[in-house]
N, C-alpha and C positions, 0 to 999 in steps of 0.2 A: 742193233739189238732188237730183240722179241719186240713188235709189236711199238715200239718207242715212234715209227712213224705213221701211227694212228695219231699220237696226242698233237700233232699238229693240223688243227683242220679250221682251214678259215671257214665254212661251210659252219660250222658247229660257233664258230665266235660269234659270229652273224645269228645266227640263230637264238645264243642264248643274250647278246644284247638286244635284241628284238623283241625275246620272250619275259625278258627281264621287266623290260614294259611295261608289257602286255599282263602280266601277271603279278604288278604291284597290288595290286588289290584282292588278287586271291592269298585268301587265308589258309596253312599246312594245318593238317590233324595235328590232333594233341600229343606231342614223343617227349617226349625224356630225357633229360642227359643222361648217359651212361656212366655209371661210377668209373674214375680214373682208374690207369691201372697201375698197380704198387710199383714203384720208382725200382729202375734197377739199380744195382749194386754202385757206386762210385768206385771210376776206373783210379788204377793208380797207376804210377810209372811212367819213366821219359826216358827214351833212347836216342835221342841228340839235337829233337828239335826245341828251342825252346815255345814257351805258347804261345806267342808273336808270330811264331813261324809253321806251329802247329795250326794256328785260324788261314793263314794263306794256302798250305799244302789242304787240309780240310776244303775250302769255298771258295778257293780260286777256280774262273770258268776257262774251260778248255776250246771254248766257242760252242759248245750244243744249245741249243733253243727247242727243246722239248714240251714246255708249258710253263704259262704265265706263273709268277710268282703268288699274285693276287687270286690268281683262282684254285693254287692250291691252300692257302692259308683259309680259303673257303670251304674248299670241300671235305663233304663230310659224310660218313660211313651209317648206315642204317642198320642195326641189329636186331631181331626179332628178340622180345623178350618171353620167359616162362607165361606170364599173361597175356601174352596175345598181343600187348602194347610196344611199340616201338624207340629203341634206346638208340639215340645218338650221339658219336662221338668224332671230332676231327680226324679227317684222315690220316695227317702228321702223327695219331696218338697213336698206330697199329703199326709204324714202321721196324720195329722188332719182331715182325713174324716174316718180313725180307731178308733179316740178317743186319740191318742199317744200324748203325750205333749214333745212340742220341749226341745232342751238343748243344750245350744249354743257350739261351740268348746272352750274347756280351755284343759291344762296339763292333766287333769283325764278324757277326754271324747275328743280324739286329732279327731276325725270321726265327731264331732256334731252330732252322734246316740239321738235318742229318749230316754227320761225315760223308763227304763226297758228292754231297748234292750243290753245288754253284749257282751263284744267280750272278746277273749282268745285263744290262740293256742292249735287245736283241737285235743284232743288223738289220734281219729281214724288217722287221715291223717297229721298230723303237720301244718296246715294250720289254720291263724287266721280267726276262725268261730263268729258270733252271734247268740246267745240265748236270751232268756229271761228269766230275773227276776222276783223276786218278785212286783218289784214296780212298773211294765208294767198295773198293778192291784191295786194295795196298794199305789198308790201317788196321790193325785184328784187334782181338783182344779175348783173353781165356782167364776164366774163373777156378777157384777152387775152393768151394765151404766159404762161396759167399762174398769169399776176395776178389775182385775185378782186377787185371792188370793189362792196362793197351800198350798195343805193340804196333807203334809207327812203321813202315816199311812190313807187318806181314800179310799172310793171308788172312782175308772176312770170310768168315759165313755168310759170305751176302746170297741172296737170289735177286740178282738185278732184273731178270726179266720180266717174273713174277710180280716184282715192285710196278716195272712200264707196263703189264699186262693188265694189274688191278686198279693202276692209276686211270686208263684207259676208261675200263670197265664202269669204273663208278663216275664217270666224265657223260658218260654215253647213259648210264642210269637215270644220272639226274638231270639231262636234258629233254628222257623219255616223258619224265614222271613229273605232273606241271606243281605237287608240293612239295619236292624236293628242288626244284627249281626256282621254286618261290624261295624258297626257305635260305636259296644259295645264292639269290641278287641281295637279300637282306644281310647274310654275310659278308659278300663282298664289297657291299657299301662300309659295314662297319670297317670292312679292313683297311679300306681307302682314307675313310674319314680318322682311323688311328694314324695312318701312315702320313697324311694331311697336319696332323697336328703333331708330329715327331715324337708319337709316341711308339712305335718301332717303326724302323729301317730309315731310306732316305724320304724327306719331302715332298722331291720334287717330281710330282706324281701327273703333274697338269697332262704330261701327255700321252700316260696311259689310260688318259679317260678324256681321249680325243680321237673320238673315234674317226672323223674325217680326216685327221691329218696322217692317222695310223694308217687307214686303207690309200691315201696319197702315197705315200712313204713308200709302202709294201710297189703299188702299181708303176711307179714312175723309179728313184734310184736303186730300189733294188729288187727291179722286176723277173733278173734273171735266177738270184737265189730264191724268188716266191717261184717260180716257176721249177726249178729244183724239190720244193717241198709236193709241189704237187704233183711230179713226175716222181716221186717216192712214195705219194699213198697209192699210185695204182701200181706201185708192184708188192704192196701189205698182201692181197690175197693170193698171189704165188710163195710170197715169205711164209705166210700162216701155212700153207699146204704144205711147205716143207719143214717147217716143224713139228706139222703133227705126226712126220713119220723119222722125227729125230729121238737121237738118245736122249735122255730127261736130264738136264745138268744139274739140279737140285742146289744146294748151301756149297757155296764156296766150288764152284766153278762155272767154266764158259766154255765153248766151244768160238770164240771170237773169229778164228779164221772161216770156218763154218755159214756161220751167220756173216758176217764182212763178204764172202764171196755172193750171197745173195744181196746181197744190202748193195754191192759195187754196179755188179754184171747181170743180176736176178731177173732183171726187165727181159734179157733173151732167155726163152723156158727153159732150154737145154742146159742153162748156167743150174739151174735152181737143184739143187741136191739135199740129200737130207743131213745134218749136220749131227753126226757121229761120233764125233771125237773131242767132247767136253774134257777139258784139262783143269789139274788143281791149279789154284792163282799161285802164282811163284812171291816168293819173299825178296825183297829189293835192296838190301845192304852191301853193300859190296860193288853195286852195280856200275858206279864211274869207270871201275877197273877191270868190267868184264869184260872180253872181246866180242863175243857173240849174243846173242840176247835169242830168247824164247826158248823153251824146251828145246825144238827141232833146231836148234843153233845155224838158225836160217836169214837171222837178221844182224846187222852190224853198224846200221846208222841211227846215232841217237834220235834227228829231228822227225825222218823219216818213220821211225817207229813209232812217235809218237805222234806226229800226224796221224795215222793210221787211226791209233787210238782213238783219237779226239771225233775222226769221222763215226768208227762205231759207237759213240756215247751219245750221239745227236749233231755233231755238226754238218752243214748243208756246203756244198759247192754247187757251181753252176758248170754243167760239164763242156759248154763250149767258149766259156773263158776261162775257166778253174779258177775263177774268185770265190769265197769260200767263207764262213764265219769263223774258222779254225782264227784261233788266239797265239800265235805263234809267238808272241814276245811273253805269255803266259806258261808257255809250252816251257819255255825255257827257265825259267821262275821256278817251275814245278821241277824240272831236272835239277836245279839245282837244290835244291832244300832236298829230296831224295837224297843226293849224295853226301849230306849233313846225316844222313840217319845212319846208327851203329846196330849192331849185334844188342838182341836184349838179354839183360845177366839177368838169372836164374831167380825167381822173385822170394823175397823175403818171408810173405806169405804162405807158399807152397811149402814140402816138409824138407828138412833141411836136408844137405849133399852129406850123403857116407861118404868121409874124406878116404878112408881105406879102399871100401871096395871101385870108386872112383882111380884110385891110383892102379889099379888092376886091371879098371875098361883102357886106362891110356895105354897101355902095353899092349894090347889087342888091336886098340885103334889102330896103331904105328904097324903092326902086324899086317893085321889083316884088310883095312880100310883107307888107308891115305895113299898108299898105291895108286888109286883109280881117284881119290875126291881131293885131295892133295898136290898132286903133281901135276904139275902146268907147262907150257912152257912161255917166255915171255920175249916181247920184243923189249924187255925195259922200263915197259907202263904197260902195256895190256897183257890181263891172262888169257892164254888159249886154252880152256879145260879138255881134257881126254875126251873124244867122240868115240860111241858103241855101233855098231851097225844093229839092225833088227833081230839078228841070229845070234849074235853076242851075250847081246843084255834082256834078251827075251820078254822085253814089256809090249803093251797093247802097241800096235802098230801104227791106228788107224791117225792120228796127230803125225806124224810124218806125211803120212800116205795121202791124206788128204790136200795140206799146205802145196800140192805141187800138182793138183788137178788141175786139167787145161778148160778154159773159158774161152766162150765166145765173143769175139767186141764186136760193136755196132756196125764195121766196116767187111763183118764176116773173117775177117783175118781169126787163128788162132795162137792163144798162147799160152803156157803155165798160167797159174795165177801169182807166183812169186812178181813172174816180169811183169806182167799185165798191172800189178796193182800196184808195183813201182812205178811203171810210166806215169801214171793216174798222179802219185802221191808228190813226186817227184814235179809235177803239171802246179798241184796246188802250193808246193813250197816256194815254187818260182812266181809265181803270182804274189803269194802272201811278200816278199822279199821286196818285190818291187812296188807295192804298196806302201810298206812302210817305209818303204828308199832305204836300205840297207847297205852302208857301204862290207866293200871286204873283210877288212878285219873282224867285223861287228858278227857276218856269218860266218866267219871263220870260229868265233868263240862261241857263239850259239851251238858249232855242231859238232863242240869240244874235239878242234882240230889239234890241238894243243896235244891232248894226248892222241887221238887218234890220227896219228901221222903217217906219212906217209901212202903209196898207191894202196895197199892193200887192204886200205881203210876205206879206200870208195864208196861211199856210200851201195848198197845192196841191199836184195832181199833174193838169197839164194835156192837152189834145190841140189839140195845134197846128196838126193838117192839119184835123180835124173841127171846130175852134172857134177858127180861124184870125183871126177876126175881132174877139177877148174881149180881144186884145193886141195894141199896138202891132208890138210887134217881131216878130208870126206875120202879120201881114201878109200875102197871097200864099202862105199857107200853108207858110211860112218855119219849120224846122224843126230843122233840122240847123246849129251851131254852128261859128265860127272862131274855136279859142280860140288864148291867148298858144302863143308858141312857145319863150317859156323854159325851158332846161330841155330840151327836145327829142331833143335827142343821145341821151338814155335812156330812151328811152321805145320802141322798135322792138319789133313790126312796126308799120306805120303804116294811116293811115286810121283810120276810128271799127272795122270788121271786118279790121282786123288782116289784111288782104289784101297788103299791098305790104312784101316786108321789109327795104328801106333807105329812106331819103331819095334818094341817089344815082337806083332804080328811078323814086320817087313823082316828081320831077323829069320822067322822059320819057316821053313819050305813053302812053296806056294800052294801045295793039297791040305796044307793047314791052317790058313788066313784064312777069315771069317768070307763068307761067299758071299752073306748081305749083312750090312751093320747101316744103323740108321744115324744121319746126319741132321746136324740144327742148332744144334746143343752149342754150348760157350762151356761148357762143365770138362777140365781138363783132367785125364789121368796120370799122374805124378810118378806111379808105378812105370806103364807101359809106356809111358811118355807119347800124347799123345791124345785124340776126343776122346772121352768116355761115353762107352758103348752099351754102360749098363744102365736101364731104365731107370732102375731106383735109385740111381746116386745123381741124377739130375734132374731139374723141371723145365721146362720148354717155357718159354717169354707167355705171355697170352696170345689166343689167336695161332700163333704157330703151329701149323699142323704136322712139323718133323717130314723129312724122307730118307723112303730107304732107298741105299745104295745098294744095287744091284749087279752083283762084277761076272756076274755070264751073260750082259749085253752088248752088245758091238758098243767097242769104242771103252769100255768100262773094266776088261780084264785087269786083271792082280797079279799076272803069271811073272814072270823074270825075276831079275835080280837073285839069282839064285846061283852062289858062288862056289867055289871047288870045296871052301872051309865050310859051307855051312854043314854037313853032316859028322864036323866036330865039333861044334855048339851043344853047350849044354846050356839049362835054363840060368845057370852061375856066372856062365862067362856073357851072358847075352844082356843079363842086371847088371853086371861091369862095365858092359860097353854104354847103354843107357845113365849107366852114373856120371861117365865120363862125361858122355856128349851134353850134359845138363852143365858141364865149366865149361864146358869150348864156344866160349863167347865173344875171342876176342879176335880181330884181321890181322893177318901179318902185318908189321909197319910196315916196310919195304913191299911195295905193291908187286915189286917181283922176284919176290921172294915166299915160299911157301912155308908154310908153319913148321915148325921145331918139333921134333920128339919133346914133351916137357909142359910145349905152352899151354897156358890155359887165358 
């Protein structure tokens, strides 16, 4: 991710225990707290986790070690004030202009960390680190006049990178500036001496404030993951060069494979490309019974793809043993409470279902719609959903096209990057396995062999356009998936890049979707189903400065999904099919079996 291995710099610890010192006695100017700012909304709603299960999927770590826990619950943000005089306020207080959704302090989140943010005591250094999870990404939540309802399993408005970039930023600020440095040894003392006396998180703290035994630690057992972190900050300034010439992925998306191919292979210059094809974050319900996984229906192992993950969100390997701080018996933890999460039913707050004109979208559905997002075909447990080729389904290309560019590896050999980053992942699972002494059975249900049985389930990570021909369903170079539409309603903006942001728009020809609509907002519209796009019907968090979405730049097109029916659409039949899609909330029981004309 953006910039996420800047926040690890022994160089900068050293420095600011040094200067922490050195600087007790200097006194900061006179600043201000900054008025708090008005509480958002309380969320409502549960879609199958309970809260026990909701604080694990939330702040379980995935292994990343991005930065100390203690030095974020320090840092703190400087604001110029109308006076000239300066307002401070905790950094933790601005993480609504990232997208992050709050979560208050209880027993399973003693920090009041954001969704998705983890803490854990970090291999490399012993020291309790934050990372990110899965649900920094996969927990949403949309308002309407006020109402708050989170949605376990969907898309965030996050801007993760922006989050690692500003975290950075003010890290590097107040190292520069020796009263903000002052100002943040006298914080981290208090944090310490709270955490010291159990008045938040754990106790036992002795050996994050030892610092000899810390740099022991780091230089002796786990010399070759320190040496991994710092064969990752010299390749920040090839990563920053190719971001400044990437598409901008704004609220609620990534370009992950993008960024992952410099983050992996970036170190050879010729790997480093510019990351083009930010996609909207997909919604996860359903997901035990998918076959394929990511947009480009390129993946089909569950541990493997989520190693992947876990490496782009901060976790470190050492790449000539592939020991790694990936959490793989957490990995698993986290796949399972996903598969606990359901479709979320249409909120009580929003304005209530026209049970009529609803009964008029389901006849169109069945018509015109479930053809393609409906029909599957199954071995019995997994569904195969319909694959489109690029000429088909007519959307932005560049998420295909990218996922299968070839890299250079260290031994000069070439390869795609599906296989390449397979070897890689596939390197570190077998390490992690034999660490924790794994007998067979034990990875056989970790890598939910149960349902994904037999050869065809090999674990992979395929290219469908270049080996079109290795699978039945790439066929035609068939690449791009039609999955269910369950669930649907929460999941905006739409498309696999998060180009179109209602159903209402994705409905009418592509010369009549909005060309730029600005994203940020939690403010949902109940009408087009979907963000609302109009200024005045919502207000942005503080701080958030909104972006616009831009869909005539590489990687960000609107165009496709443009079907033989749609110049029979009228604005009646298209408010039918939206009414409808607001009940179709629920899975088929039989995982192989596809929904009923009917169900709702």
């Amino acid at each position: 991710m953006r910039f996420r291995k800047l926040l690890f710099v022994g160089g900068i610890f050293v420095a600011g225990v040094v200067g922490g010192w050195t600087l007790r006695g200097v006194r900061p100017p006179e600043v201000r707290a900054a008025p708090r700012f008005p509480p958002p909304p309380v969320a409502a709603g549960h879609n199958g986790l309970s809260d026990g299960e909701r604080t694990s999927f939330y702040h379980l770590s995935e292994g990343g070690e991005l930065y100390p826990v203690d030095w974020l619950l320090a840092l703190d943000v400087e604001v110029p004030a109308s006076d000239g005089s300066i307002l401070v306020r905790p950094f933790l207080d601005t993480v609504d202009r990232y997208g992050l959704l709050p979560d208050a302090k209880h027993p399973g989140n003693p920090y009041g960390l954001p969704v998705g943010i983890s803490f854990a005591r970090a291999k490399v250094s012993g020291v309790e680190m934050i990372g990110l999870n899965c649900s920094a990404c996969h927990v949403g939540q949309v308002q309407y006049q006020n109402h708050a309802v989170r949605i376990d399993g969907g898309p965030n408005m996050a801007y993760i990178n922006k989050f690692l970039e500003h975290l950075a930023a003010e890290t590097e600020s107040t190292f520069k500036a020796p009263h903000r440095l002052a100002r943040f040894w006298d914080r981290l003392r208090e944090v310490r001496r709270a955490r010291r006396a159990g008045a938040t998180g754990p106790r036992d703290v002795a050996d994050d404030e030892t610092f000899a035994r810390r740099m022991l630690h780091m230089f002796t057992s786990n010399r070759g993951l320190l040496e991994a972190q710092v064969n990752a900050l010299r390749n920040v300034p090839m990563l920053s060069r190719s971001l400044s010439i990437s598409t901008e992925e704004g609220y609620g998306r990534l370009d992950a494979f993008g960024i992952g191919r410099d983050e992996l292979f970036g170190a050879i210059k010729a790997n480093s490309l510019p990351a083009d094809a930010p996609v909207s974050i997909p919604h996860i319900w359903g997901l035990e019974y998918t076959g394929w996984l990511q947009w480009g229906a390129n993946t089909n192992s569950v541990m493997e793809r989520n190693i992947g993950q876990a490496l782009g969100v901060g976790a470190l390997f050492d790449p000539k043993t592939f020991a790694s701080t990936v959490r793989l018996e957490n990995l698993h933890q986290l796949e399972g409470l996903a598969y606990k999460i359901t479709p979320p039913k249409w909120p009580d707050t929003f304005p209530p279902i026209d049970s009529a004109r609803a009964d008029r979208g389901r006849a169109l559905f069945y018509q015109h719609c479930a053809g393609c997002h409906e029909t599957f075909k199954t071995d019995g447990k997994m569904r195969l959903y319909q694959l489109f080729s690029l000429d088909e389904v007519g959307t932005d290309p560049m998420t295909a096209i990218n996922f299968e560019r070839q890299v250079i590896l260290a031994d000069g050999t070439v390869q795609g990057f599906p296989q390449a980053a397979l070897g890689l992942v596939t390197a570190i699972k077998q390490k992690g396995y034999q660490e924790l002494k794994l007998d067979e059975a034990t990875i056989a249900a970790w890598e939910e062999r149960q349902i994904r049985s037999g050869p065809q389930w090999e674990p992979t990570f395929r290219s469908p356009l270049a080996d079109a021909d290795k699978w039945d369903d790439t066929r035609g170079r068939k690449v791009y998936r039609s999955k269910t539409l369950v669930g649907i309603w929460a999941t905006a903006p739409f498309l696999h890049n998060g180009s179109v942001p209602t159903l209402y728009d994705l409905l009418k020809p592509a010369a009549e979707r909005p060309v730029m609509f600005p994203t940020g907002t939690r403010e949902y519209d109940p009408i087009k189903l979907g963000i609302q796009t109009d200024p005045s019907k919502y207000v942005l968090p503080p701080g958030l400065p909104g972006f616009l979405m831009d869909t005539r730049l590489r990687g960000n097109w609107n165009t496709g999904h443009e079907w033989s029916f749609y110049p029979t659409l009228t604005d009646d039949m298209r408010y039918a099919l939206i009414e409808f899609l607001k009940t179709y909330t629920t899975e088929p029981a039989n995982p192989g079996s596809p929904p009923r004309p009917g169900a709702q």
